[in-house]
N, C-alpha and C positions, 0 to 999 in steps of 0.2 A: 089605902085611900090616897087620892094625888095630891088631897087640898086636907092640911090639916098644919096647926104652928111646930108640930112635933115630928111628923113625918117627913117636912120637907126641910130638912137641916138647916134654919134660920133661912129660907128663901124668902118667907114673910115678915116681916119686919115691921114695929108698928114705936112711934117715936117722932122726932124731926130730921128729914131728909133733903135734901136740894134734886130736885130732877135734873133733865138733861135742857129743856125747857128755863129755869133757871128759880124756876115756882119751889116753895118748900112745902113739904107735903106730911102727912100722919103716919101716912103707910108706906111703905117700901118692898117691892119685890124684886130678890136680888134673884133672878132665876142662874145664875151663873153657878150656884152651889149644885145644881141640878149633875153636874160633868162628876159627881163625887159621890150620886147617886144615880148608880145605873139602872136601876129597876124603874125608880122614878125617871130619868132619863126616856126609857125606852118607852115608858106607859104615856110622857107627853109627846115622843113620837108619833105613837100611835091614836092622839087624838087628833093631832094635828093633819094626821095624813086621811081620816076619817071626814074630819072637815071637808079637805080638798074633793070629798068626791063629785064627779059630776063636771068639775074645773078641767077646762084644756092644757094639757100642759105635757110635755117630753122629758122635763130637763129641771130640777129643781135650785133653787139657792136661799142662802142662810142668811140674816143680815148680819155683817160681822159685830160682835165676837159673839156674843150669849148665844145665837140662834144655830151657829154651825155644827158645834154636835149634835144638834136635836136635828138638823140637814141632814148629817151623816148617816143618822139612825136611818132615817126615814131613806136613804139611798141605799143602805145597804139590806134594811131587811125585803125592800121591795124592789130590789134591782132597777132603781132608777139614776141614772145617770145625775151629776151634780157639778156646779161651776164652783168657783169660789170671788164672791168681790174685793178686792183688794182693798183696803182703806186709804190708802197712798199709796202714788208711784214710785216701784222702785229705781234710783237711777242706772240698774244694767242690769243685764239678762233680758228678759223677752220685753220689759217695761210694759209689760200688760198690766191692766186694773181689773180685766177678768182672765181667772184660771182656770181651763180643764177644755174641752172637746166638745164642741158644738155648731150646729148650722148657723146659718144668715136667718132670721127671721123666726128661728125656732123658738115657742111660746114655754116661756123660763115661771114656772108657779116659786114667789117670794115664799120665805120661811120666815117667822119672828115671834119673839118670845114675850115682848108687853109691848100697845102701844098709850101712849098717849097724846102726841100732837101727828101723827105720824110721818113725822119728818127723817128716820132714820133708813123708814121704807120708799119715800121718795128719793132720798139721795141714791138707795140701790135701783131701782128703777132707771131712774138716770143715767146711770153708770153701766147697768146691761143693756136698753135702750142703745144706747151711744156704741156699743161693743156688738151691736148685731141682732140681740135678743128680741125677745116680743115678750116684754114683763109687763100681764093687766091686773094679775089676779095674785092672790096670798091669803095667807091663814095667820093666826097670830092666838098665841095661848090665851092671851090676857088683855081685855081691852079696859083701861084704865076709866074707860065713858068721860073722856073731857074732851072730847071733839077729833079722835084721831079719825074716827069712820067716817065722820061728815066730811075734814080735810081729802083723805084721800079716794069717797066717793065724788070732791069736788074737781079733784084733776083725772077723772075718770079709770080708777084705781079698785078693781071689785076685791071688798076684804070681806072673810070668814073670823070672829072669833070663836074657840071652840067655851070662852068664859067673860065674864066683863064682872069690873070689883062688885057688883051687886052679888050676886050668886057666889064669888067669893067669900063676903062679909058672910051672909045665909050661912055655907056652911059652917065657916069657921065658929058662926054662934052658937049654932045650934048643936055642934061637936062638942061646946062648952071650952075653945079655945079665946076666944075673948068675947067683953062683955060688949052688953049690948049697948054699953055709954060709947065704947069705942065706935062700934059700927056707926053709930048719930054722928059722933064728930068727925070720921071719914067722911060719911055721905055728904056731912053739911061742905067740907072740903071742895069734895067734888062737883055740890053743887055752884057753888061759888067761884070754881075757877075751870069752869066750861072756856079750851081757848077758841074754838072751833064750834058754831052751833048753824 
């Protein structure tokens, strides 16, 4: 199973957290523990690239950090080529903010692993934009539903989740990995701090 509190080596986390946003929240998904689990690794590759189908795209990229081995996976079991965004510039060597082989213009499919305001997929956008790319389109494991879809279908940004915390919480209850007090005060969470609607 992909989605279970026990399966996925504490990737689920339920408690008080700080997002990136700066909102503190009930639940926490740390997909980062995902690189420590290969099997699950490669099984959210493969949803993710599932997603994508149907999407124009040559050339993929990961948003840094959490999403670039799920990148990797997905480039290397389907031979697709992949960039990498740099998070800062470095001051010598090529001082690129993008890394790897590609055209002018070539249409780069975004990779990410949760959104919630989707500000971390704008900045890469941004950044491949500005470096040549034609970045419209992404997949994303996780959509947290507080307005990342709305944000970046409003800078006309086409995103795919292959999940969103509803169908999370679903399973996780119905697995009997937490109760159903929790999923009410998740959702009441989420419904109250929509940033994006």
């Amino acid at each position: 199973a992909v989605v279970s509190t026990q399966s996925t080596g504490g990737a689920i986390k339920f408690g008080e957290y700080k997002l990136k946003s700066g909102i503190m929240s009930p639940v926490y998904f740390d997909l980062r523990a995902l690189v420590s689990l290969p099997r699950l690794l490669r099984d959210a590759a493969s949803l993710l690239y599932t997603a994508a189908a149907g999407m124009d795209y040559s050339v993929i990229c990961g948003v840094p950090y959490t999403a670039l081995p799920i990148a990797t996976v997905i480039s290397v079991d389907h031979d697709i080529p992949m960039v990498i965004r740099r998070k800062e510039m470095k001051d010598y060597g090529t001082k690129k903010m993008v890394e790897g082989i590609f055209e002018q213009g070539e249409a780069c499919l975004i990779i990410e692993d949760v959104i919630t305001t989707g500000g971390s997929i704008l900045e890469t956008v941004d950044v491949l934009n500005t470096a040549g790319l034609k970045a419209v389109d992404g997949v994303v494991l996780l959509d947290r539903q507080q307005g990342g879809h709305v944000n970046l279908t409003n800078h006309n940004f086409n995103i795919r989740s292959v999940f969103n915390i509803s169908e999370i919480l679903d399973i996780l209850v119905k697995g009997g990995d937490i109760e159903k007090e929790t999923v009410e005060k998740t959702m009441q969470f989420i419904k109250d701090n929509v940033l994006f609607s």
